[in-house]
C-alpha positions, 0 to 999 in steps of 0.5 A: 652493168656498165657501158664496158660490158657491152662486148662480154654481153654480146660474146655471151649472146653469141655464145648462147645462140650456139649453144642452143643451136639457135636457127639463123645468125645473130644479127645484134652487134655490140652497138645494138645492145649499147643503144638498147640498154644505154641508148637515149632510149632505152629499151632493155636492162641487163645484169652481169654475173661474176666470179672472182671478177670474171663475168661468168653469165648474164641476163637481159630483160624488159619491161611488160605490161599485162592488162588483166592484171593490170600491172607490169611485168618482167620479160626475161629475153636471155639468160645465160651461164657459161659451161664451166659455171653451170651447176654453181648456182648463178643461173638460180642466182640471176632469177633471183635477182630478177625475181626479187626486182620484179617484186619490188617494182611491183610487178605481177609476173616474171616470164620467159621464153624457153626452147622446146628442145632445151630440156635441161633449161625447162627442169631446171625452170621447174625445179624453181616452180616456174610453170609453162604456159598451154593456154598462148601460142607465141605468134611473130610477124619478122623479115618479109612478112612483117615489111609485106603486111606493114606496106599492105596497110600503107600506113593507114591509122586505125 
């Protein structure tokens, strides 16, 4: 992944977001990503798919760390294959990919999110023996509510 990429990624987010009829609009612009995976701080990695040197899917992830295991791991935020591709191996492909770095940085897990109503996405997740998880509820303070509980505390340190 280059720097030049950023504005397949970003047409590839956006293609994602309508593809799984993602609620609300995408607000990340190309600049976002650039600052996020080549930024003075950056914040998340991402890998391009290709065929015949055409990008053709990607994926972009994250650092995380887990304090029972005691180790980091890997956040897969997206990852997608465009239509005319999928069934061809590249989404297997790039969790492989991402799999294979997680083992080798040492990392205790590789997780991810998934729509509830993708189900085509969850059989395929499981046909490679990933497991959802019953025990968590993902929980998100955003927009009103986070600036509301953020101001509420004024700032105070804990």
């Amino acid at each position: 992944m280059t720097p030049e990429d950023v504005e397949t990624l970003h047409r590839f987010v956006l293609e994602l977001a309508g593809a799984e009829s993602f609620p609300g609009e995408v607000e990340a612009k190309p600049v976002d990503l650039s600052d996020a995976l080549f930024g003075p701080r950056p914040i998340a990695e991402a890998i391009v798919a290709t065929v015949g040197g055409r990008p053709a899917g990607f994926a972009i992830f994250y650092p995380t760390y887990s304090t029972i295991l005691g180790r980091e791991g890997i956040h897969l935020e997206d990852l997608y294959v465009e239509s005319e591709y999928r069934g061809s191996g590249i989404g297997q492909a790039l969790l492989g990919h991402l799999a294979r770095l997680a083992a080798d940085r040492g990392c205790g897990r590789l997780e991810w999110w998934v729509l509830r109503t993708n189900t085509s996405a969850i059989r395929f997740y499981q046909r490679l023996r990933a497991r959802g998880l019953d025990e968590i509820e993902v929980m998100r303070l955003d927009g009103a509510a986070l600036e509301g509980f953020g101001r509420q505390l004024g700032g105070d340190q804990p």
